[in-house]
C-alpha positions in Angstrom: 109.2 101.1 110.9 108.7 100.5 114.6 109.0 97.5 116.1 108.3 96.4 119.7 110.0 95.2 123.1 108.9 92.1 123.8 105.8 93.5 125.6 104.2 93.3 122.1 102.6 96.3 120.4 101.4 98.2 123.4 100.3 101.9 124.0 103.9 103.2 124.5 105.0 102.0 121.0 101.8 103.5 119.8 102.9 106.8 121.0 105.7 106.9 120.0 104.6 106.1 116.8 102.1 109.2 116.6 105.0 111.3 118.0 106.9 110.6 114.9 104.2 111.2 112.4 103.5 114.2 113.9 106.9 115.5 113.4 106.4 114.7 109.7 107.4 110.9 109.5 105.4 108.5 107.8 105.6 105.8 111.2 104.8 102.1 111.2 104.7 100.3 114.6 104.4 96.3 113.3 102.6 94.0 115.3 104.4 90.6 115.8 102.7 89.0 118.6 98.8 89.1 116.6 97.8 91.9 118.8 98.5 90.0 122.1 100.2 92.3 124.6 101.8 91.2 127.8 101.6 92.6 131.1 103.7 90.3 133.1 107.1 88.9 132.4 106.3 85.4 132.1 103.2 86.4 129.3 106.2 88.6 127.7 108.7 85.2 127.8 106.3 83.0 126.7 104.5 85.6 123.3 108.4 85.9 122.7 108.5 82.5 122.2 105.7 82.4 120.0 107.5 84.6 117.3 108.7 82.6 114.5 111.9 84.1 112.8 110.9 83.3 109.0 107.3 84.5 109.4 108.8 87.8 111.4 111.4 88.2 107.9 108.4 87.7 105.6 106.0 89.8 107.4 109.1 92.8 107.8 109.6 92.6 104.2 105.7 92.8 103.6 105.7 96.1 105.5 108.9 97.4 104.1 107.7 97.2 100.8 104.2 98.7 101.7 106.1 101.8 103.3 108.7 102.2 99.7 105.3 102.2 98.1 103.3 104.5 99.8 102.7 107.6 98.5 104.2 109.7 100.9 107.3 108.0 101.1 110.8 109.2 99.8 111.8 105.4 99.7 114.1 105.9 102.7 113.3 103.8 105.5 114.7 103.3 109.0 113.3 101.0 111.6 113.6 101.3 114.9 113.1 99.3 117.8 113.2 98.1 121.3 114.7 95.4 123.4 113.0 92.5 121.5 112.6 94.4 118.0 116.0 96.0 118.9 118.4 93.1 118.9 
């Protein structure tokens, strides 16, 4: 599971994304920002700011549990992710 700077879901994190399933992963790049993506740093501040921490647990444990589920899973999952989805 992929999840993004604080950009938002852009076309880098998409490729990466397809890079991984192409070597064989099963990739999900999550969406927390509702498909808005920033292209200044103020936008980026201010869509950060937007992110609520429960709904972001809730929605991560929706897509964790879709990606166990999945059929071609092995039920181990990593996420991975960038300054804001990084930590």
């Amino acid at each position: 599971m992929l999840v993004h700077e604080w950009w938002g879901l852009n076309d880098q994190i998409k490729t990466v994304a397809r890079e991984l399933a192409q070597e064989g992963f099963l990739a999900l790049a999550v969406d927390l920002m509702d498909g808005r993506v920033a292209t200044t740093r103020n936008d980026a501040k201010r869509l950060m700011g937007r992110v609520g921490r429960t709904e972001t647990l809730e929605l991560s444990k929706k897509w964790l549990r879709w990606l166990k589920a999945h059929p071609d899973s092995n039920g181990r999952i990593a996420t991975l992710g960038w300054c804001f989805g990084g930590g």
